[in-house]
C-alpha positions in Angstrom: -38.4 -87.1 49.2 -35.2 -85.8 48.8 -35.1 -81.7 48.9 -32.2 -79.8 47.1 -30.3 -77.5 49.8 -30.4 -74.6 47.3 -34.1 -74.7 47.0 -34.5 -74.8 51.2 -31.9 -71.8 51.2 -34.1 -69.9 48.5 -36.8 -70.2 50.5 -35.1 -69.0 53.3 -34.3 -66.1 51.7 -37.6 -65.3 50.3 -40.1 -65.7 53.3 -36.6 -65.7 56.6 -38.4 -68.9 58.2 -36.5 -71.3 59.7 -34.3 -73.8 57.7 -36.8 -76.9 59.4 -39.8 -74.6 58.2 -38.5 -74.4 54.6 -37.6 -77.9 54.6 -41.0 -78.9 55.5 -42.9 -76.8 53.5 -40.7 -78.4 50.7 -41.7 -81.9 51.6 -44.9 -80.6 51.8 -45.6 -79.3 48.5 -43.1 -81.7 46.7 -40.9 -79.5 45.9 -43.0 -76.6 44.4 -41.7 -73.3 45.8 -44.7 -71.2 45.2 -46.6 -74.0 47.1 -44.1 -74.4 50.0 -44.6 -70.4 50.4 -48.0 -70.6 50.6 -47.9 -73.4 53.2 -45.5 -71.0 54.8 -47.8 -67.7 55.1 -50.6 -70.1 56.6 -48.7 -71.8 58.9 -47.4 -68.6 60.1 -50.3 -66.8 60.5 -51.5 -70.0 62.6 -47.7 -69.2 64.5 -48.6 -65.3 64.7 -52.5 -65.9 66.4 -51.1 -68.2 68.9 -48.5 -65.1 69.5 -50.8 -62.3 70.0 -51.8 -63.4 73.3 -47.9 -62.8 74.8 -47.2 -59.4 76.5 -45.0 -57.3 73.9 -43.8 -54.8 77.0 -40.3 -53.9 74.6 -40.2 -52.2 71.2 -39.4 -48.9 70.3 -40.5 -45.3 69.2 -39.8 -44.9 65.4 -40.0 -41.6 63.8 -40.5 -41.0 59.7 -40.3 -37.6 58.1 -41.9 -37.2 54.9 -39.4 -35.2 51.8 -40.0 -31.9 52.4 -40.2 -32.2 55.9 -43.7 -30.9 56.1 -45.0 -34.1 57.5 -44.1 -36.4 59.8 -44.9 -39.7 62.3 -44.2 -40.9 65.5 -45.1 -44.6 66.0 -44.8 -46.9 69.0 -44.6 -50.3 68.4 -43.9 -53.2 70.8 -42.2 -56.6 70.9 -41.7 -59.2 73.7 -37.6 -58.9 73.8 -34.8 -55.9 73.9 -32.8 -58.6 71.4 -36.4 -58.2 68.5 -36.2 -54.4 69.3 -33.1 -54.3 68.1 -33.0 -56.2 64.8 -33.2 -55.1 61.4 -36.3 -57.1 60.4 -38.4 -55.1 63.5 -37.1 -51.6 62.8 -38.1 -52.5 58.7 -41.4 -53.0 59.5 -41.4 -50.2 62.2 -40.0 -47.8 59.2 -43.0 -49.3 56.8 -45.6 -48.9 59.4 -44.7 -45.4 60.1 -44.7 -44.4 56.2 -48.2 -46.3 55.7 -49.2 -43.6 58.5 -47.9 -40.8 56.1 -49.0 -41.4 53.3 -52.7 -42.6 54.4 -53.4 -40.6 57.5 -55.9 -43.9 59.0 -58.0 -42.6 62.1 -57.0 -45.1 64.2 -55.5 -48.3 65.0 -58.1 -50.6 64.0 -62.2 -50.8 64.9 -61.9 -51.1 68.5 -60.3 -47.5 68.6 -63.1 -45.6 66.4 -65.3 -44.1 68.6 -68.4 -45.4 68.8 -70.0 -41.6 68.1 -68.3 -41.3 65.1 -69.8 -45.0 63.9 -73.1 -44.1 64.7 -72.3 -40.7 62.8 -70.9 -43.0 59.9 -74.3 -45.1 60.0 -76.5 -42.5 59.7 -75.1 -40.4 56.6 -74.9 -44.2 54.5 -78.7 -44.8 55.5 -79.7 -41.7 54.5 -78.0 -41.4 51.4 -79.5 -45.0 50.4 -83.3 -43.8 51.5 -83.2 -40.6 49.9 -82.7 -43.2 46.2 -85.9 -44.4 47.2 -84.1 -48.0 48.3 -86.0 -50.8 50.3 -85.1 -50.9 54.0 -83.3 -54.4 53.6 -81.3 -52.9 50.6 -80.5 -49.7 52.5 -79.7 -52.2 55.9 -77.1 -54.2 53.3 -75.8 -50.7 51.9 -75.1 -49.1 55.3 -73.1 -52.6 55.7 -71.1 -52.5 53.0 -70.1 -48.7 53.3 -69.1 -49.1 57.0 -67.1 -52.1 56.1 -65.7 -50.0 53.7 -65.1 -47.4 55.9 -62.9 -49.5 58.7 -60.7 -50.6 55.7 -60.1 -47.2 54.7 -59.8 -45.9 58.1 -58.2 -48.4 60.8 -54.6 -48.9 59.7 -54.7 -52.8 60.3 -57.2 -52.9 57.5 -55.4 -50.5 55.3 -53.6 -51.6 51.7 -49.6 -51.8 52.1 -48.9 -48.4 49.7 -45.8 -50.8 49.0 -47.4 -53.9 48.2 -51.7 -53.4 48.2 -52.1 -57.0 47.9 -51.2 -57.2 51.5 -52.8 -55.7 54.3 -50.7 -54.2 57.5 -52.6 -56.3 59.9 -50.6 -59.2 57.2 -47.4 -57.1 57.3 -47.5 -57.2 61.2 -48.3 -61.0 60.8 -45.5 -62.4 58.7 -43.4 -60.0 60.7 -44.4 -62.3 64.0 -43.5 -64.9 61.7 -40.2 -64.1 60.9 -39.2 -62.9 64.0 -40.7 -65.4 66.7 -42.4 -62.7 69.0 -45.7 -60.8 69.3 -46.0 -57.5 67.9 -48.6 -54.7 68.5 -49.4 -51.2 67.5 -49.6 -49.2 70.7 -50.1 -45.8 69.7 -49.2 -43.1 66.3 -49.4 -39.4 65.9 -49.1 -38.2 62.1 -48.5 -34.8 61.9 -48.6 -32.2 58.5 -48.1 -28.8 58.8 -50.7 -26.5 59.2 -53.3 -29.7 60.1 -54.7 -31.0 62.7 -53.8 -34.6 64.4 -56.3 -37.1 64.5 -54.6 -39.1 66.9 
């Protein structure tokens, strides 16, 4: 099957893979460019797992200030290469990340950097709210569940909605961005701070 060179270039442009990765996402979905951008995202995300387990030791230290200038974010975020650091795909997502961090104040990273205390603080409120409505202990178990799941998407930035785009997650974000740009990327550290509050992290 033949594939129009406008079409590959229009996919280019909407998801920045490679021409051979629009090409064959083309093929692919016979031409449908909804489909071929679908096949994209998944085989990217297949790209970006295989990634994650390469040392991202560059990056940089991005700073957003909220209008107003009463609140504010520091963010380090890490690549593989000086050459990712310094491209304007990396610092975009750096500059989204950081404003995510304004405007949603997360506790932490993701699970793995909630404290354990705090969980088990968590657990405890959600089982005895669902007791105290007089619930069955297998309902209240399932309720304690859902809440705490609930709980790690609100909290842990990874799991949080893009406040640009909430169909997307930024654990997604950081995933199409290892797509694009070839190279693993991590969230080392943040500190959000408002004036007159104090940081979480």
């Amino acid at each position: 099957m033949s594939i129009d060179a406008k079409l590959v270039k229009t996919l280019r442009e909407k998801t920045g893979a490679g021409m051979m990765d629009c090409k064959k996402a083309l093929v692919d979905s016979k031409g449908d460019l909804d489909l071929a951008v679908d096949f994209l995202r998944k085989s990217g995300i297949a790209k970006a797992e295989k990634k994650s387990s390469r040392d991202a030791n560059e990056g940089l230290v991005v700073s957003y200030i909220h209008h107003g200038s009463k609140l504010g974010v520091l963010l380090e975020i890490g690549c593989e290469t000086d050459f990712v650091a310094k491209t304007d795909g990396f610092l975009d997502l750096a500059n989204n990340i950081a404003m995510q961090i304004a405007a949603s104040n997360p506790m932490a990273i993701d699970e793995s950097s909630l404290s354990e205390d705090l969980i088990a603080k968590e657990k405890e409120i959600y089982s005895d709210q669902a007791k105290s409505s007089g619930k069955p202990d297998n309902v209240v178990e399932k309720i304690v569940e859902g809440k705490l799941k609930k709980f790690k998407e609100d909290n842990c930035l990874v799991h949080q909605s893009f406040v640009k785009n909430p169909d997307v997650t930024i654990g997604q974000l950081i995933q199409e961005g290892v797509s694009k740009l070839g190279e693993n990327i991590t969230i080392n550290r943040f500190v959000r701070f408002a004036l007159g509050e104090q940081s979480n992290n």
